[in-house]
C-alpha positions in Angstrom: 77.5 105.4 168.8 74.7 104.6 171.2 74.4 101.7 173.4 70.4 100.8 175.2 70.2 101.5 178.9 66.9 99.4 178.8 68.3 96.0 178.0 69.1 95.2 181.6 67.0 95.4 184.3 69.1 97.7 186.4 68.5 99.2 190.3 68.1 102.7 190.7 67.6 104.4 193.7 66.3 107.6 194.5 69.0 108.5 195.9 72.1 107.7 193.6 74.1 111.0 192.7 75.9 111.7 189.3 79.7 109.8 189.8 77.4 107.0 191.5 74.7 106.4 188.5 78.2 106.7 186.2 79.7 103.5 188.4 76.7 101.6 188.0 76.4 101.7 184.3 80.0 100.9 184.0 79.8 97.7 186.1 76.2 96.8 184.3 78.1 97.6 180.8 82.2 97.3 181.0 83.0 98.9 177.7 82.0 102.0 179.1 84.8 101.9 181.5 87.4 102.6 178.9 85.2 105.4 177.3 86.4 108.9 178.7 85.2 112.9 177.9 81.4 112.7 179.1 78.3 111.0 177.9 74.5 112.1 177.9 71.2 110.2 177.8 68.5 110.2 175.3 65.2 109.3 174.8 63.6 107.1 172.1 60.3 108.7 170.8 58.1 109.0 167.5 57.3 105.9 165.6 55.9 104.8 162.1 59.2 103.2 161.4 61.4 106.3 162.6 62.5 106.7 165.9 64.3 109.8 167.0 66.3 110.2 169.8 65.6 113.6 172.0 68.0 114.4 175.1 67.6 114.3 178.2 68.5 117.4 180.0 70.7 116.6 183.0 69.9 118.6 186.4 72.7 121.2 188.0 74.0 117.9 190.0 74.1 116.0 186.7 71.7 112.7 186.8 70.9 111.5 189.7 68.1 108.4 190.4 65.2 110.4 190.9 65.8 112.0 187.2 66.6 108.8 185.4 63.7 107.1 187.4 61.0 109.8 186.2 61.9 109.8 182.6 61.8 106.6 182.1 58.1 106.2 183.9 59.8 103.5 186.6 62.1 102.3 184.2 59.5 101.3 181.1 60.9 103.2 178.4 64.6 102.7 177.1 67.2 105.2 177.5 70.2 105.4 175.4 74.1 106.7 176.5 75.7 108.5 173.9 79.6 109.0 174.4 80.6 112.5 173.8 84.4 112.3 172.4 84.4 108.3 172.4 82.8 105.5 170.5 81.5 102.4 172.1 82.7 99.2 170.8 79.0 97.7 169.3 80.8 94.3 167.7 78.9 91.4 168.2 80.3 89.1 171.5 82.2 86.2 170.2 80.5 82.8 170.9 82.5 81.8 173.7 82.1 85.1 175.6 81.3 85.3 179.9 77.9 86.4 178.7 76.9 83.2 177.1 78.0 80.6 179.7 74.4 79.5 181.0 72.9 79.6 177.5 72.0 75.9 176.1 74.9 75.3 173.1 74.8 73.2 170.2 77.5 72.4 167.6 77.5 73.4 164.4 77.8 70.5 161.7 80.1 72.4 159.2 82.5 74.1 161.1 82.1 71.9 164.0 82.0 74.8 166.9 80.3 74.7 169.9 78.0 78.4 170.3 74.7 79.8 172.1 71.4 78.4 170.3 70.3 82.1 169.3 73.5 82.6 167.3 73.8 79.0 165.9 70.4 80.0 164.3 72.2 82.7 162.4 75.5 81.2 162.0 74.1 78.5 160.2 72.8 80.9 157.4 76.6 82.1 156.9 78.5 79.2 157.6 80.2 78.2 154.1 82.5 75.7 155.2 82.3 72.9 153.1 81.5 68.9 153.7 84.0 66.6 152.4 83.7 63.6 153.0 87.0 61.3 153.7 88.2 59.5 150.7 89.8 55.9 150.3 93.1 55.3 148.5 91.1 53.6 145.7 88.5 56.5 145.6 89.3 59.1 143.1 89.1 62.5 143.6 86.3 64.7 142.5 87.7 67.1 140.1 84.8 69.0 139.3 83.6 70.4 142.4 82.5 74.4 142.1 85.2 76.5 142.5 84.8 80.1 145.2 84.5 82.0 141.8 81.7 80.3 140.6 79.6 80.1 143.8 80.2 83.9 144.1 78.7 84.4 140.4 75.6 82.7 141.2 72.7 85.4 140.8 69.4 85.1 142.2 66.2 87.5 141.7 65.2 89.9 144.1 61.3 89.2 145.0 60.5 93.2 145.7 61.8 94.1 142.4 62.5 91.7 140.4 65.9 92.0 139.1 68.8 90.2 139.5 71.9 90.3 141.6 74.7 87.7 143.0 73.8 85.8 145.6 76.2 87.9 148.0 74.9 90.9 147.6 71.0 90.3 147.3 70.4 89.6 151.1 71.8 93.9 151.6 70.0 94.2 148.4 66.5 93.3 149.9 66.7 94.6 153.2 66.8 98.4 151.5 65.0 97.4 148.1 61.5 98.9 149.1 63.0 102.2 150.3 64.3 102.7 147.1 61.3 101.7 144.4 58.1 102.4 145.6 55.4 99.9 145.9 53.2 101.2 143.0 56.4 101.4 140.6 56.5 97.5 141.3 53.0 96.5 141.5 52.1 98.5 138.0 55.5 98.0 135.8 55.1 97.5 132.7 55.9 94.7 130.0 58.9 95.3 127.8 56.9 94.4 124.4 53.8 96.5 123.1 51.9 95.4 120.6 52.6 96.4 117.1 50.2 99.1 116.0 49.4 97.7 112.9 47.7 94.2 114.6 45.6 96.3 116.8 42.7 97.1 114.9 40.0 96.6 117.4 39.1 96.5 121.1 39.0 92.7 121.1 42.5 92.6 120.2 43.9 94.9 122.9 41.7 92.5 125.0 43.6 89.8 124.1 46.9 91.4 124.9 46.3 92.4 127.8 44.7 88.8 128.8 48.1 87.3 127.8 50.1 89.8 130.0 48.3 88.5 133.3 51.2 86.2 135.3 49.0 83.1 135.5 51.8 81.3 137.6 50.9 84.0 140.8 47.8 84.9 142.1 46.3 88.1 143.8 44.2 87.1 146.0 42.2 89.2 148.2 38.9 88.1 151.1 35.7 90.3 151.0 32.8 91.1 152.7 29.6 90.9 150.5 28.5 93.6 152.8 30.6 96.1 151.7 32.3 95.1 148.5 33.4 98.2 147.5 35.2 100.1 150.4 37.0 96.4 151.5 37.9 95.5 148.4 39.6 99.6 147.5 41.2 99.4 151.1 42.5 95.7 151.3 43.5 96.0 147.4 45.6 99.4 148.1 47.2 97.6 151.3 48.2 94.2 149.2 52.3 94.7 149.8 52.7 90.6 148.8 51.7 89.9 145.2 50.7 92.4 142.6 47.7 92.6 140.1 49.5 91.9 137.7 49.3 88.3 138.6 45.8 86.3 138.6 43.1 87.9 140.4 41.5 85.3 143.1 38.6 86.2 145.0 37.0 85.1 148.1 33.9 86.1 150.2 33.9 86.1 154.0 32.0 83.4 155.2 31.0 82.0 151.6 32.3 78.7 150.3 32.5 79.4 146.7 36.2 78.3 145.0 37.2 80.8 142.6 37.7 79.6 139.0 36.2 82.9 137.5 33.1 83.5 138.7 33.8 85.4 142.0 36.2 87.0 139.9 33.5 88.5 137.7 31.4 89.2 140.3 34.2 90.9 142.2 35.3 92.8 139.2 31.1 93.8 138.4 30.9 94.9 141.7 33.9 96.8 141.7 33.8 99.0 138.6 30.1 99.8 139.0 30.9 101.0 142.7 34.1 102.7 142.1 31.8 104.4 139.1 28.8 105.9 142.0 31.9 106.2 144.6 34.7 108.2 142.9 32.9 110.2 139.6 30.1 112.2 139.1 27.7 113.3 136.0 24.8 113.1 134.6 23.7 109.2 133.2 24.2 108.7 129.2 26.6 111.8 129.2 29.6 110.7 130.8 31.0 111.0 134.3 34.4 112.8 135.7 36.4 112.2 139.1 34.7 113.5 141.7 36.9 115.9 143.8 38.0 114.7 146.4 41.4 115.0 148.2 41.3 112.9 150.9 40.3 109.5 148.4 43.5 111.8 146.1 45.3 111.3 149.4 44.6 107.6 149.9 45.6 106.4 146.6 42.0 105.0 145.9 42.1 106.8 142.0 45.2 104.8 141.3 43.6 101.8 142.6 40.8 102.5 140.6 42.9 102.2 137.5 44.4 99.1 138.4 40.7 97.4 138.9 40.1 99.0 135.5 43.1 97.3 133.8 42.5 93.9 135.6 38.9 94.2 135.0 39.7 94.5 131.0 42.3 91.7 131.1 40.4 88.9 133.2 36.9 89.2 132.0 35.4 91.8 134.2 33.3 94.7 132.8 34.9 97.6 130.6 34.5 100.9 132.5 32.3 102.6 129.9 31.3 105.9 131.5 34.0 108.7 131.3 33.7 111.7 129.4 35.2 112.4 126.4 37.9 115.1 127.9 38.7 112.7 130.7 39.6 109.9 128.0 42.2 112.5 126.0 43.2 113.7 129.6 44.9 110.3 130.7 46.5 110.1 127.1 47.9 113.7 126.5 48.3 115.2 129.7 46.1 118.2 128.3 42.6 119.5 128.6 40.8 119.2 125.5 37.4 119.4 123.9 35.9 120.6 127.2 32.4 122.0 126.9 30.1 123.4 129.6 28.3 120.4 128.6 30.9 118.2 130.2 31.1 120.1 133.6 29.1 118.3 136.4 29.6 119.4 139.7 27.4 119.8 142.6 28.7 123.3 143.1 29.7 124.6 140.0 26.9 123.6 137.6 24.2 125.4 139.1 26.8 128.8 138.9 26.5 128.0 135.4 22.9 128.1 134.9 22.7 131.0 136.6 24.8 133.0 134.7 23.1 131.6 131.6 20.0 132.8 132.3 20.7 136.3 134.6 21.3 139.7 133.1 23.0 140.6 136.8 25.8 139.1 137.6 26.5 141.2 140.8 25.5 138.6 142.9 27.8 135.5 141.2 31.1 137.9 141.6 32.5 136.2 144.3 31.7 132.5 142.8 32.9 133.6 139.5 36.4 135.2 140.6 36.9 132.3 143.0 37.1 130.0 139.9 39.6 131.6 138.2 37.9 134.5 136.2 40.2 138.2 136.2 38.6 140.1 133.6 35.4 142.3 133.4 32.0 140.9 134.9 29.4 141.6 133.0 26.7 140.5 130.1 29.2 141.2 127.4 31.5 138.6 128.8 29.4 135.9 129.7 31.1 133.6 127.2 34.6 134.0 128.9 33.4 134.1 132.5 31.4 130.5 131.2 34.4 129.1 129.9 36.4 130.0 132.8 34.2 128.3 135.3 34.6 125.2 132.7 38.1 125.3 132.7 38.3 125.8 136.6 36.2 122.7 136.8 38.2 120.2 134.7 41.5 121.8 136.0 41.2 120.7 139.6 40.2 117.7 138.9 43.8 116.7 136.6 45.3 115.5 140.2 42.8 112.2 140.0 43.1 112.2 136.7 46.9 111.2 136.8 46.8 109.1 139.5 44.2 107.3 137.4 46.7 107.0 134.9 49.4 106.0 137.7 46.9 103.0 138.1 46.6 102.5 134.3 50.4 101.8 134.0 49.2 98.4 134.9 49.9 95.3 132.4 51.1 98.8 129.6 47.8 99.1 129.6 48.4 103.4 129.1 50.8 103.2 126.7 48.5 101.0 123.9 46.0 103.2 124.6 48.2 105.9 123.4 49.8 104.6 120.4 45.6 102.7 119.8 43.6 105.9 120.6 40.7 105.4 118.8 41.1 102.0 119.0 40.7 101.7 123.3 38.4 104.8 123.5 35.2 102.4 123.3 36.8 100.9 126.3 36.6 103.9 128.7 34.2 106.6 127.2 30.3 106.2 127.8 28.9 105.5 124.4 25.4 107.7 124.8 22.1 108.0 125.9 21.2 104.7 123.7 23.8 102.7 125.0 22.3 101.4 128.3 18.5 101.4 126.6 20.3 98.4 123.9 22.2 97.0 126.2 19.6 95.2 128.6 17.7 94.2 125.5 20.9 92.3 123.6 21.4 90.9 127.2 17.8 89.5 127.2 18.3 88.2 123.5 21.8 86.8 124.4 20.2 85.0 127.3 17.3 83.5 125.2 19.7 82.5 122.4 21.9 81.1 124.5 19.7 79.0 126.9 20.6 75.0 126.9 17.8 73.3 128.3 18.4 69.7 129.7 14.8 68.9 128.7 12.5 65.3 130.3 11.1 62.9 127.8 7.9 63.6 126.1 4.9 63.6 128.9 3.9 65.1 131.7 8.0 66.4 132.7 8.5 67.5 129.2 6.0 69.4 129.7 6.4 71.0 133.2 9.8 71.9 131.4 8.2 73.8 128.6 5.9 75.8 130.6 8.8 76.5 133.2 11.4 77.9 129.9 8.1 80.2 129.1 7.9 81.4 132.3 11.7 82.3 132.1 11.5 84.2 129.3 8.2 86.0 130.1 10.2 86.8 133.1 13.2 88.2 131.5 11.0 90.0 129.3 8.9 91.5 132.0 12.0 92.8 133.2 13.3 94.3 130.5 9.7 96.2 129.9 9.9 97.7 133.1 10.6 102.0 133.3 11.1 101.3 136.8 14.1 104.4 138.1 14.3 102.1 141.7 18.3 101.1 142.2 17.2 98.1 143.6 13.9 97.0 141.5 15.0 93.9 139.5 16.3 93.9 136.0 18.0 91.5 133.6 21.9 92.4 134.4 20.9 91.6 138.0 19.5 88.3 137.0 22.5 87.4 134.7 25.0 88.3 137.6 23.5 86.0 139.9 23.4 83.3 137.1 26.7 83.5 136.0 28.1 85.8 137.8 28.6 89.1 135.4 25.8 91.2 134.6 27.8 92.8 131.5 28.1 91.4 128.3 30.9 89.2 127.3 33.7 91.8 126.2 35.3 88.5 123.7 34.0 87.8 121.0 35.5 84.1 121.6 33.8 84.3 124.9 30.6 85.2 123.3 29.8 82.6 121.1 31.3 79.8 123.4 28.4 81.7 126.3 25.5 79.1 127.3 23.4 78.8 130.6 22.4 75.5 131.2 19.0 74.8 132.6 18.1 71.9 134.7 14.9 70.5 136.3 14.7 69.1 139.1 11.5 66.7 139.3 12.4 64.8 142.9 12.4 67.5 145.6 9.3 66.3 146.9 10.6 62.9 147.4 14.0 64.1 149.0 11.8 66.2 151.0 8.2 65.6 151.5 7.1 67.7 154.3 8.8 71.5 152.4 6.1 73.6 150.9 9.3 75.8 149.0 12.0 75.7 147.6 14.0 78.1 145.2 16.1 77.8 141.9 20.0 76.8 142.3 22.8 78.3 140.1 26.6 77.2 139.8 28.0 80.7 138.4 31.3 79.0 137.4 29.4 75.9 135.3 26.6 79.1 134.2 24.4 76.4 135.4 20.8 76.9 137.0 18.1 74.1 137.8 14.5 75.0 138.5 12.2 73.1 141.4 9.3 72.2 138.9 7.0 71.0 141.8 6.4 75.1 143.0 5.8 76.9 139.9 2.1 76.3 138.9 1.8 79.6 137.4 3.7 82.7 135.7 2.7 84.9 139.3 4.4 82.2 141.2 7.5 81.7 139.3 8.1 85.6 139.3 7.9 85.6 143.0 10.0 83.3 143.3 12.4 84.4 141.3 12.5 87.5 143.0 13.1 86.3 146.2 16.2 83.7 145.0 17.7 86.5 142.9 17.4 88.9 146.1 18.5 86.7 148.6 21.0 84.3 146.9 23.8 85.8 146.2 26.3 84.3 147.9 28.6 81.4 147.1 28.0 78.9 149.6 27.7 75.8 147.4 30.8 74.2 146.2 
């Protein structure tokens, strides 16, 4: 046993020999009087939760002030006396002990005794005495009161796990729970019921299960900065120790005054999977992407919360992560490497070793690249086909670490294990659908749009007609963009334009969700009169009502409308309107 030196402020002289520093810890502490056979001091160090004790080494003379006084930098840091044939008696002092005589007391209402205010604050949560109150002759007695057994049977459910244990034992329960289950085990477990195979038959159903597995009665909620989406919401999603994902995602921006009621949630979600996409994998557009390898995001845990986002994005109406390769895909499912080409293999190092081995007759000079990946046999012409295949293979292989913690992350909502038993079903899901893919996809998003445009049009005359020309301009807008070859990350296009309308730049995943989709348009006609001395003003959307109202008074022209539009889309895309 061990008893802290650095509890009470105790003199220490220079000058104090062995026998002399032993007297004056047994007057400061009196159990140690009774303790015989030696004792020794040790010295707290370490930390992150763990604190080991290291001894320290007495002089010739034994210790003496001047030793005691120097390891403990003037008496800052704690020294502990550890008995060396004894035990010290740790027992908590009773109530009434010397010790407590000038603390302020209170009584206690159950048990009626008079204690120290720091332990009545603790006794009270133990105290089980119970309040009866006195009873007249002609009052009869309650018969039906809970008996000991019953109050000892009472369970409750442990909020780190989940299950359930009686009330007695869940306090020791939950002081050791997260030692023994790790957080991602709790934050990704999974639901009990799968859906039968046979009523999965397309993505829009495994949609909808997984939509129904979100806890609705919980939220997730997380505060970003719009200035760097991506890394804050990766590092304050893998510290989140308090709810889980599983529950409802609710987003905030710094600074922003947007409420959440799906909107920032799309946003969030848009944001995240198109940056964990740039940050964490790597290929060529239109052929598919693999994890980028990297062992110090392997070592953070960002792939696993990658597959979390991934799950939560499918289940609360963010974007499907359509850009792995097909190997990756059968990867997460199988635990194999299958149907890997040289085709599939992007990496910054390894690609061009390729190509040079494709097109060189000498490969003297690519022996120490090749045998570095894994090749053993002969290097020459003849064997260009193996050495190829190797390289491949050495590729893909060290990159099955991120691969399963993606998985890890996948375990979220059982969204892994429908995927297996729906293979075919979920691959659309994950695996980039080609080259013609992102070419359609911008133009059914400017059709969508068009289609879906509700117009809150003036009367006939001269507003009806401002209206008119203003929807034209829209469209000739949308369509402009949607003509343009423009390889610029941030020229303008339509996804951009629908994210900061309604807060998504992907396509509704539901088909439900598809046909209920409309963007209301507005016009505003009196900005002049609210303000008559403003020369500008810019559209204003509401993401969550998919609302947006145009300023009719500044667009004369198609030129002007589009540099307007520029401008709002550019520089309004924060949530600052309630």
């Amino acid at each position: 046993m061990q008893a802290g030196l650095g509890k009470r402020n105790l003199s220490m002289p220079d000058d104090l020999t062995h026998s002399e520093v032993s007297n004056l810890f047994c007057d400061a502490y009196p159990k140690m009087k009774a303790a015989s056979g030696g004792w020794l001091l040790y010295k707290a160090s370490g930390g992150q939760g763990r604190r080991r004790l290291n001894l320290v080494p007495p002089e010739s003379e034994g210790y003496c002030g001047s030793t005691i006084r120097s390891v403990t930098g003037g008496g800052k840091t704690m020294l502990y006396i550890v008995p060396l044939q004894d035990e010290f008696d740790l027992s908590p002092l009773p109530s009434d002990a010397l010790e407590f005589s000038l603390m302020p007391k209170a009584e206690c209402k159950k048990c009626f005794k008079m204690m120290p205010l720091q332990i009545l604050a603790l006794h009270l949560r133990e105290c089980s005495t119970l309040e009866y109150e006195t009873l007249s002759d002609s009052e009869a007695e309650v018969a039906d009161l809970p008996s000991a057994t019953e109050e000892e049977s009472t369970d409750a459910i442990c909020p780190v796990c989940m299950k359930t244990f009686p009330m007695k034992e869940l306090e020791l329960h939950a002081s050791f729970c997260g030692d023994l289950e790790s957080p991602v085990s709790i934050r990704s477990r999974s639901p009990e019921i799968l859906p039968p195979q046979n009523e999965v038959t397309c993505e829009e159903d495994v949609l909808k299960w997984l939509a129904s597995q979100v806890d609705t009665t919980k939220e997730f909620s997380l505060c970003v900065s719009r200035m760097s989406v991506l890394e804050r919401g990766l590092l304050l999603w893998r510290r989140q120790k308090l709810s889980s994902p599983v529950n409802t995602l609710k987003i905030t921006f710094l600074g922003e005054a947007g409420v959440d009621t799906g909107a920032l949630r799309k946003e969030f979600l848009t944001e995240m999977i198109g940056g964990i996409e740039t940050r964490l994998f790597e290929g060529e557009d239109g052929k598919g992407k693999m994890p980028k390898y990297s062992l110090n995001d392997l070592d953070n845990g960002l792939f696993r919360v990658a597959g979390e986002v991934f799950a939560v994005s499918l289940a609360q109406g963010g974007p499907a992560p359509r850009f792995l390769q097909d190997w990756c895909y059968d990867f997460l499912l199988s635990g194999t490497l299958e149907n890997i080409t040289k085709d599939s293999v992007y990496d910054v190092d390894i690609s061009p070793l390729i190509k040079t081995i494709e097109e060189t007759s000498d490969l003297s000079s690519c022996t120490e690249q090749i045998v570095s990946c894994g090749y053993t046999g002969p290097i020459n012409e003849t064997n260009k086909e193996n050495i190829t295949r190797a390289i491949v293979m050495h590729a893909a292989a060290r990159r099955t670490l991120m691969l399963q913690q993606l998985r890890d992350g996948l375990q979220l909502y059982g969204l892994i294990d429908v995927m297996r038993t729906n293979r075919e079903v979920c691959r659309s899901l994950f695996v980039v659908q080609g080259d013609l893919f992102s070419l359609a996809y911008c133009f059914r998003w400017t059709l969508i749009t068009l289609s879906h445009l509700h117009p809150q049009m003036s009367e006939t005359g001269i507003k009806h007609a401002k209206d008119v020309q203003i929807l034209n301009h829209f469209q000739d807008f949308l369509m402009e963009l949607e003509d343009d070859d423009s390889v610029d990350e941030e020229a303008l296009s339509v996804p951009r334009v629908m994210q900061w309308v309604i807060g998504q730049s992907h396509k509704h995943l539901l088909l439900s969700e598809r046909q209920a989709f409309k963007i209301t348009v507005q016009f505003d006609h009196a900005c002049m009169q609210r303000m008559p001395s403003h020369t500008l003003c810019f559209p204003i959307v509401s993401a969550c009502t998919q609302t947006i109202t145009f300023p009719t008074a500044h667009f004369s022209n198609l030129s002007e409308f589009k540099e307007n539009m520029k401008v709002a889309v550019k520089y309004g895309a924060c949530f600052y309107r309630v």
